[in-house]
C-alpha positions in Angstrom: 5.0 -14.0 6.4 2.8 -12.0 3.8 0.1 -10.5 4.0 -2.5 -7.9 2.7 -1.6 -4.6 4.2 -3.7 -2.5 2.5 -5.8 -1.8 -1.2 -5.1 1.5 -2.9 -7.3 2.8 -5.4 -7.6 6.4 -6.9 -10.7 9.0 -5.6 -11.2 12.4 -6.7 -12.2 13.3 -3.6 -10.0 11.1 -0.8 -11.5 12.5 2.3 -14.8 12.4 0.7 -14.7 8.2 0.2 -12.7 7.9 3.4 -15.4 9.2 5.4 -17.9 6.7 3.6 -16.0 3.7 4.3 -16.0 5.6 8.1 -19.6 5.7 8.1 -20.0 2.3 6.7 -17.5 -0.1 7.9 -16.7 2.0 11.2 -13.5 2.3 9.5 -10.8 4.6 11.6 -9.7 6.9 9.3 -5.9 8.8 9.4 -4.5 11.6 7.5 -0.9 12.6 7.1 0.2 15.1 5.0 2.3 13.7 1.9 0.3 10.1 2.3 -3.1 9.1 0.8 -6.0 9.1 3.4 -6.0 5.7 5.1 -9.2 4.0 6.0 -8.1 1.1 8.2 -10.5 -1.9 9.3 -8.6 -4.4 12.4 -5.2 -5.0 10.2 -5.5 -3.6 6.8 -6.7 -0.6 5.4 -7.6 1.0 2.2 -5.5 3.9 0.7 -7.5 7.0 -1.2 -5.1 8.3 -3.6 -6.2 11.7 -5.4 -5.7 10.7 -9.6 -2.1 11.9 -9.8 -1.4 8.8 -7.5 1.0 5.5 -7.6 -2.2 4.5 -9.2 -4.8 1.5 -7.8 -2.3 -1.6 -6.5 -2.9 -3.7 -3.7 0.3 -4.1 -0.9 1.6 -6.7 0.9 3.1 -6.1 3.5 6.7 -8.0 3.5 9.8 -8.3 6.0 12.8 -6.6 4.5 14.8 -9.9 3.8 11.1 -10.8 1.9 11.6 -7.7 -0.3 14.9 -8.6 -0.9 13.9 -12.2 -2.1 11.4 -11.0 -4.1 13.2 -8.7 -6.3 15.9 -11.5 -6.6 12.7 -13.5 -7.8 11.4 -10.7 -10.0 15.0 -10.1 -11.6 14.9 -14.1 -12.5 11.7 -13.7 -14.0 12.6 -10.6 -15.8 9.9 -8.4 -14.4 10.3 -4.8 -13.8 10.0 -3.0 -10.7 10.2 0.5 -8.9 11.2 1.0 -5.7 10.1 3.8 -3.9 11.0 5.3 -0.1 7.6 6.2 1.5 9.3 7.9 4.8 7.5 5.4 7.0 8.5 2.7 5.0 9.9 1.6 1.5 7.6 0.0 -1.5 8.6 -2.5 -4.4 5.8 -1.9 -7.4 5.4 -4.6 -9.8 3.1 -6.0 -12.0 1.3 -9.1 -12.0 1.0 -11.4 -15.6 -2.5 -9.9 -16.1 -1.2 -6.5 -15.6 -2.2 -5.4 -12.1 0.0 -3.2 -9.8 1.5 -5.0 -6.7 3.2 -4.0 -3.4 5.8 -5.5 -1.5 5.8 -3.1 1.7 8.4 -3.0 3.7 7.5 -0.4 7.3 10.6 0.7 8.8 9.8 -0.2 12.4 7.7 -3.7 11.1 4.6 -1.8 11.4 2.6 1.0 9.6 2.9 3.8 12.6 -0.3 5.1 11.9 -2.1 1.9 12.7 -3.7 1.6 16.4 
């Protein structure tokens, strides 16, 4: 079933907000080179991309058949999307009717490895 895995947004300084949402919310914070610095809070997280980024978009995280149904749905809508392999897991960007960026993330074990 879906659900919100995490909410990106872009930071100039990634470690920088990471460690306030740390400070803040308690949140544990992971870094992995190649991925944005996650801030995760129980089962979803917040992703600090650096400007040059996929850009602010909320994910949700999806089963691989879900993904699949999904860009049949998009295709019947005629709504463009991007997939892109993440190495932990694989992402389907799309936008919304009012514009915002959505992903349909798909973890290649069911789960975000970084994640307690």
């Amino acid at each position: 079933m879906p659900r919100i895995d995490h909410v990106a947004v872009e930071t100039v300084d990634p470690d920088e907000t990471a460690s306030f949402y740390e400070r803040v919310f308690g949140a544990r914070i992971v870094k992995t080179e190649g991925h944005p610095v996650m801030a995760y809070l129980g089962n979803t997280g917040f992703a600090f991309h650096e400007p040059s980024g996929p850009g602010g978009h909320t994910g949700v995280r999806v089963s691989e058949e879900e993904r699949a149904e999904i860009k049949r749905r998009l295709d019947a809508e005629e709504v463009e999307y991007d997939e892109r392999d993440h190495e932990i897991a694989v992402g389907l960007f799309f936008r919304d009717p009012d514009g915002r960026l959505l992903e349909a993330i798909t973890y290649d074990d069911g789960d975000d490895p970084r994640r307690p």
